[in-house]
C-alpha positions in Angstrom: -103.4 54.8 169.4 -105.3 56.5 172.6 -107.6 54.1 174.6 -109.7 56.2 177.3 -110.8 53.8 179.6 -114.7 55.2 181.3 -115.6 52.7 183.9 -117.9 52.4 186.3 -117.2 50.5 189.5 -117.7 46.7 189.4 -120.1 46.8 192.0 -118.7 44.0 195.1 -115.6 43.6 193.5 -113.4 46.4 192.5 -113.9 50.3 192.5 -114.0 52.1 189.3 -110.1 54.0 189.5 -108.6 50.0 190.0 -110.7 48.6 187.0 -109.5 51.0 184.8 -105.9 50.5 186.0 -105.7 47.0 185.7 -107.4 47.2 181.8 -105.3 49.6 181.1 -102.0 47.4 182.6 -103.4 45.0 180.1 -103.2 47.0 177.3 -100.2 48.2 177.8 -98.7 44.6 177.8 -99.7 44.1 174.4 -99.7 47.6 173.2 -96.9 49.1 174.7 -96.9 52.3 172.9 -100.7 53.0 173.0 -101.6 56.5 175.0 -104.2 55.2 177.2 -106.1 57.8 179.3 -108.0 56.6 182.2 -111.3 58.7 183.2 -113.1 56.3 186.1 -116.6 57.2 186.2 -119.5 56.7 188.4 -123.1 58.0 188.0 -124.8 58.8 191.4 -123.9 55.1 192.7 -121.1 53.1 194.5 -118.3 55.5 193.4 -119.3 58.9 193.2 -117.5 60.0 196.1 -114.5 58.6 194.6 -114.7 60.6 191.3 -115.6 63.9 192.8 -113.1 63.2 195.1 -110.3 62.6 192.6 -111.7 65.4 189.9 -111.9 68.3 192.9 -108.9 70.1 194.3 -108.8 70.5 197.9 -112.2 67.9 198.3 -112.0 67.0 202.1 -113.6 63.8 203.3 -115.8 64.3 206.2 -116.5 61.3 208.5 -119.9 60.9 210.0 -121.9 58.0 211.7 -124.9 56.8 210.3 -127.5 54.2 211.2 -127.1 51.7 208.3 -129.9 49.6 206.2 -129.6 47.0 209.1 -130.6 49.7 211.6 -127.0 49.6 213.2 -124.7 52.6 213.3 -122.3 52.5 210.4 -119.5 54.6 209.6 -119.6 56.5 206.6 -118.4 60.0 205.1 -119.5 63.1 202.8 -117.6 65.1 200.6 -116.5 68.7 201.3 -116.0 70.7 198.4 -114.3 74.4 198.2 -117.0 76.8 197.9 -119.6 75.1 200.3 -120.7 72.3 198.1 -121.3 69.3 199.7 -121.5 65.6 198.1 -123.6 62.9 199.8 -123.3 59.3 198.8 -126.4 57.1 199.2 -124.5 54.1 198.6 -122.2 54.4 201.2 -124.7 55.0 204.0 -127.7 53.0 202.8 -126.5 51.2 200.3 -127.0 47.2 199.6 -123.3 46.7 199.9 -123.5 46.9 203.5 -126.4 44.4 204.1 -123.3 41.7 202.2 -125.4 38.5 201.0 -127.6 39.8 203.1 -131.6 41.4 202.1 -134.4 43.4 204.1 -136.7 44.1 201.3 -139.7 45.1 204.2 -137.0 46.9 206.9 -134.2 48.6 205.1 -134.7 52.0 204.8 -132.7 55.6 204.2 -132.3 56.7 207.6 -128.5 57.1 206.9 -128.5 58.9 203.9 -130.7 61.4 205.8 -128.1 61.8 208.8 -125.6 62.2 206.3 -127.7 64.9 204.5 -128.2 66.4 207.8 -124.9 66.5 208.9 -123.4 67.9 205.6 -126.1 71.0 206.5 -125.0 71.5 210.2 -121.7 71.4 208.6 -122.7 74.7 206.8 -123.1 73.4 203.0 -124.8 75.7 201.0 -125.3 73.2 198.1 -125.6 69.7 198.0 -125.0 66.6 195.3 -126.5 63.5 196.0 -125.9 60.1 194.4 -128.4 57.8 195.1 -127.9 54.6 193.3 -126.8 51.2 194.9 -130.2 51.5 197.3 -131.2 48.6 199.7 -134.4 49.5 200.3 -138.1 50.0 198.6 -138.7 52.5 201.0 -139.9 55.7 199.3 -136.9 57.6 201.1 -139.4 58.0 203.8 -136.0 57.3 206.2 -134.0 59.6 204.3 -137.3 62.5 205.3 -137.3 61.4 208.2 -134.1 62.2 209.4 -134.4 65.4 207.5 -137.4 66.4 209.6 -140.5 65.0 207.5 -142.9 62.5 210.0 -145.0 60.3 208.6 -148.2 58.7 210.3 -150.7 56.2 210.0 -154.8 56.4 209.8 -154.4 56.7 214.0 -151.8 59.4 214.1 -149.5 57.0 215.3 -145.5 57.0 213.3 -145.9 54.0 210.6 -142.7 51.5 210.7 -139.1 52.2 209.1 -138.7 50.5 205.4 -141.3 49.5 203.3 -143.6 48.0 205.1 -144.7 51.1 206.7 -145.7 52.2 203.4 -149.1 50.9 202.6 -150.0 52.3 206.4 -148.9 55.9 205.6 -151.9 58.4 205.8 -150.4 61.5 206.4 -147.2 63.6 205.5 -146.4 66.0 207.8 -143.8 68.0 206.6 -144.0 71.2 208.6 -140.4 70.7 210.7 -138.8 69.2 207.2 -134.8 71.2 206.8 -135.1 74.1 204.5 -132.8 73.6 201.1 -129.7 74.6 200.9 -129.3 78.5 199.4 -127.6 76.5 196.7 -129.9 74.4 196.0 -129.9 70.1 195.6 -128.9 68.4 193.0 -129.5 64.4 192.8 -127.8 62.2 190.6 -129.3 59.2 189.2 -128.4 56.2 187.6 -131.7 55.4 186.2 -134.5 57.3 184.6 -137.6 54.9 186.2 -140.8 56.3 187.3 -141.8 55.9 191.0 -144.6 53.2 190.2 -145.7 50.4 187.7 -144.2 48.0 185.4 -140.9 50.2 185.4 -141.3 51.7 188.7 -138.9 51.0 192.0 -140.6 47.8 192.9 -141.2 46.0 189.3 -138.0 46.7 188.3 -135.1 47.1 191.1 -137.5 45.3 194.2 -136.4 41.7 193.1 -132.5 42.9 193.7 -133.6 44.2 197.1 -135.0 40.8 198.1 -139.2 41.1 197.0 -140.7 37.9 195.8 -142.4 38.0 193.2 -145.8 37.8 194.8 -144.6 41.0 196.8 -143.8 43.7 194.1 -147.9 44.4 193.5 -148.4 45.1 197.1 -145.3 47.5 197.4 -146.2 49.0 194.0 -149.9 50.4 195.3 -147.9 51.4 198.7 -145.8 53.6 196.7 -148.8 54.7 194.3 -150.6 55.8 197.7 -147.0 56.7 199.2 -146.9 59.2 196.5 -150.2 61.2 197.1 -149.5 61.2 200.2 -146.2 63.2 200.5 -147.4 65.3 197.3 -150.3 66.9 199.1 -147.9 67.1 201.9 -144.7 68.4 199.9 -147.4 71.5 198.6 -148.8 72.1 202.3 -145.4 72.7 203.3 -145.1 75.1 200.7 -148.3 76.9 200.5 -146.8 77.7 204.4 -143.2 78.6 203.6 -142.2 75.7 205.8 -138.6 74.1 204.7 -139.3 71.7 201.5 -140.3 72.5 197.9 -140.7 76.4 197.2 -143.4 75.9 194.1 -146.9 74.7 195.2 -148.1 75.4 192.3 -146.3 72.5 190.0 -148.0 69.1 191.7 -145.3 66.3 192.0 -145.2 63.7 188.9 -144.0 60.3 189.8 -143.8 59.3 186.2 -140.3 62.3 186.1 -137.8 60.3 184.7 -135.7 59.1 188.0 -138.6 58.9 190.3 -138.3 55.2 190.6 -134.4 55.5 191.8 -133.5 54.0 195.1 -136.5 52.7 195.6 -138.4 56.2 195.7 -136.2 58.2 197.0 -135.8 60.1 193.5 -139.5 61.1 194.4 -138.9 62.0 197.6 -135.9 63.9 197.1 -138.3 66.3 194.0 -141.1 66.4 197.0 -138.4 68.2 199.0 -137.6 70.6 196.2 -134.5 69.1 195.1 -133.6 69.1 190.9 -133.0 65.1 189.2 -130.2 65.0 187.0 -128.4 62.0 185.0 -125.4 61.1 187.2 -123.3 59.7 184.5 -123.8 63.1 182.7 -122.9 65.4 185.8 -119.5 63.3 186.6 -119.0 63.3 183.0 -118.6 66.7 182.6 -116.6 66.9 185.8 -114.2 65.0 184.9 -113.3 65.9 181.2 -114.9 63.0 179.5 -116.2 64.6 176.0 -113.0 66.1 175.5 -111.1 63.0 176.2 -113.0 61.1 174.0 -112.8 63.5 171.3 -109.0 62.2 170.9 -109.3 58.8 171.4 -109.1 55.8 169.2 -111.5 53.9 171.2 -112.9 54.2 174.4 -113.4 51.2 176.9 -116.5 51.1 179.3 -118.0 48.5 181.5 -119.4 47.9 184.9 -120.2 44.5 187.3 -123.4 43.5 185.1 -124.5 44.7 182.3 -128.2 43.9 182.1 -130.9 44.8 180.4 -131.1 47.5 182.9 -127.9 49.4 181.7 -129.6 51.0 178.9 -131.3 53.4 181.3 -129.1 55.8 182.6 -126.1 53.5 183.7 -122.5 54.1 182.6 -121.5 52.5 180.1 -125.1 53.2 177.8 -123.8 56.9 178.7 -120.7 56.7 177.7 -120.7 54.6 174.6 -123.8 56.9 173.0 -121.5 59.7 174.1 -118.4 58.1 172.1 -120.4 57.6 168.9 -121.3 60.6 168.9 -118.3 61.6 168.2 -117.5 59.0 165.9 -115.6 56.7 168.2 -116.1 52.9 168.7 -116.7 51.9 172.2 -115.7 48.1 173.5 -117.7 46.9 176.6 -116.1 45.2 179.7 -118.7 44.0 182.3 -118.4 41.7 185.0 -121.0 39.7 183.4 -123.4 40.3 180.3 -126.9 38.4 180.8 -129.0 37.2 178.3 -131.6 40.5 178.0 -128.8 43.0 177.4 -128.4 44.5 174.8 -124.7 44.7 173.0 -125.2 45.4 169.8 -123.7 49.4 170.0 -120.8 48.2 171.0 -118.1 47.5 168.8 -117.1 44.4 171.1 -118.3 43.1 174.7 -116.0 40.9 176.8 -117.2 39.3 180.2 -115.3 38.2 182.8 -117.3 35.6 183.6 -116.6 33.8 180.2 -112.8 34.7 180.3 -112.7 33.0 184.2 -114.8 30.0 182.8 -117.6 31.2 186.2 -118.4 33.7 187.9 -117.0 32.7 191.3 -114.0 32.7 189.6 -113.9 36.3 187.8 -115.0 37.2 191.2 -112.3 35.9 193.3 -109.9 37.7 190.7 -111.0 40.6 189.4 -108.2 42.5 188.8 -106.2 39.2 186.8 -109.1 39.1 184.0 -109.7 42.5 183.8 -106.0 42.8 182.6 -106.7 39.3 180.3 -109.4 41.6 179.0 -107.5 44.6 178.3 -105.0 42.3 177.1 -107.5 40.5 174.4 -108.7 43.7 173.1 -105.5 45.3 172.6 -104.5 42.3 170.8 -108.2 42.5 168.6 -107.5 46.1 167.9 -104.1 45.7 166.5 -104.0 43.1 164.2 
């Protein structure tokens, strides 16, 4: 039997490369002869730099300094690649990890992602990947613009606050001293397809994770709605000048584009500036191998922290198991936790750690005992 194991990081807990090792240690134990291939995934979250940096030869981590989601210096790193590429990580600059228990739903922004951006270009990249999932902010990306260049004012002329709640007061774009691309170009990776605004958008759908109340998301919804006029007519001035940002005035901005809504906006922002959305799950797919690895396998196990009724959307383990069965392999699911609106039924079996622990404080504490129990258990269903 081959088992390739195609996780994504369980987010807080354990990084994608362990996860796999300790289901496949698992599997091993009752499956001693099975082939098990491990091909740790990410898609534009927690991670990426990880699997770009394991799937590269000669990938350099690059330290930098950023100012954090808490608005204190944090330090952080991009990815050099041979051949000027450059590989930016969203979640490990602005990311909701570093707030801990932690949430700013009105004052974290991107600022850090920006300086990392920014840095990676003084450093003389001529292309640039970006990940972007794992965002603690509802900001638009307005810090991530900012840092690139982009200034945003209010009705007065005056600089609107950091985060989202300087986004209802924006009344003007200026984008005339916004970086120019790389000659390369930008690529972003994303690890959802949601539009920018309504009852999928950034705040419906990922604001309650970030810390909005309930009462909040409609206020932070028509921000981003007026957020997005906004920097289109000012993403086109640019252009209609030759001034840095997007090179086709003629093709207005859609925030419905699939990916719009990611890190709170800064999908959007990162199209205003001229940069190309991708699916990240796809993109570090094909870097790493994954089709033809699953092509041999016997089954293929994928999972990630929580599998929600978010995951269908561009997430890892939806990626990978419609991949699989494509193919004609099963796929089992191993998640952190599965909740009540998820979806399961594609997959041949789901396992959560939180049932095998008996809590979730306990799968937490342990992550790396029941993912082993759960490579265990499934080696054990598929042989008998």
């Amino acid at each position: 039997m081959t088992v390739v194991i195609a996780l994504d990081s369980f987010k807080g807990s354990i990084p994608a490369a362990s996860a796999a090792t300790e289901i496949a240690a698992g599997w091993r134990s009752a499956d001693p002869g099975a082939q098990v291939v491990l091909r740790p995934m990410a898609d534009g979250g927690e991670g990426t730099l990880d699997a770009f940096a394991a799937a590269v030869p000669g990938a350099e981590r690059m330290p930098v300094r950023v100012r954090g989601p808490r608005g204190a210096e944090v330090p952080a790193s991009w990815l050099r690649l041979p051949g000027g590429t450059a590989v930016v990580e969203l979640a490990s600059t602005s990311g909701i990890e570093l707030l801990g228990d932690a949430r700013l739903p009105w004052d974290a922004d991107t600022t850090g992602f920006g300086e990392a951006i920014a840095a990676a270009l003084d450093a003389g990249a001529t292309r640039l990947v970006l990940g972007i999932g794992s965002s603690a902010s509802s900001d638009g990306g307005t810090g991530m613009l900012r840092a690139l260049g982009a200034r945003f004012h209010d009705a007065d002329g005056l600089d609107v606050p950091r985060g989202a709640r300087g986004l209802a007061a924006i009344a003007a774009a200026d984008f005339s001293r916004l970086r120019a691309l790389p000659p390369g170009g930008v690529i972003v990776l994303s690890d959802v397809t949601n539009p920018l605004t309504g009852p999928r958008g950034a705040a419906a759908v990922f604001g309650p994770q970030k810390g909005l109340a309930p009462a909040d998301i409609p206020a932070v919804d028509a921000a981003l709605v007026r957020f997005a006029a906004v920097v289109g007519a000012g993403a086109q001035a640019a252009a209609r000048g030759v001034v840095g940002g997007r090179g086709d005035a003629a093709a207005p901005l859609d925030p419905t584009m699939p990916g719009a809504g990611a890190a709170g906006g800064t999908g959007f922002a990162l199209a205003a500036w001229g940069a190309r959305l991708v699916p990240g799950a796809g993109e570090v797919a094909d870097l790493i191998g994954l089709r033809d690895a699953i092509a041999a396998a016997s089954v293929v196990v994928t999972g990630e922290g929580s599998f929600d009724g978010q995951s269908a959307a561009g997430k890892v383990p939806s990626f990978v198991q419609v991949l699989a069965a494509e193919q004609g392999v099963p796929t089992v699911l191993v998640a952190g936790r599965i909740t009540p609106d998820a979806d399961v039924s594609s997959f041949a079996t789901a396992v959560s750690l939180t049932d095998l622990a008996g809590s979730a404080t306990a799968s937490l504490a342990a992550p790396g005992r029941w993912l082993r129990e759960a490579g265990r258990l499934l080696a054990d269903g598929r042989s008998s």
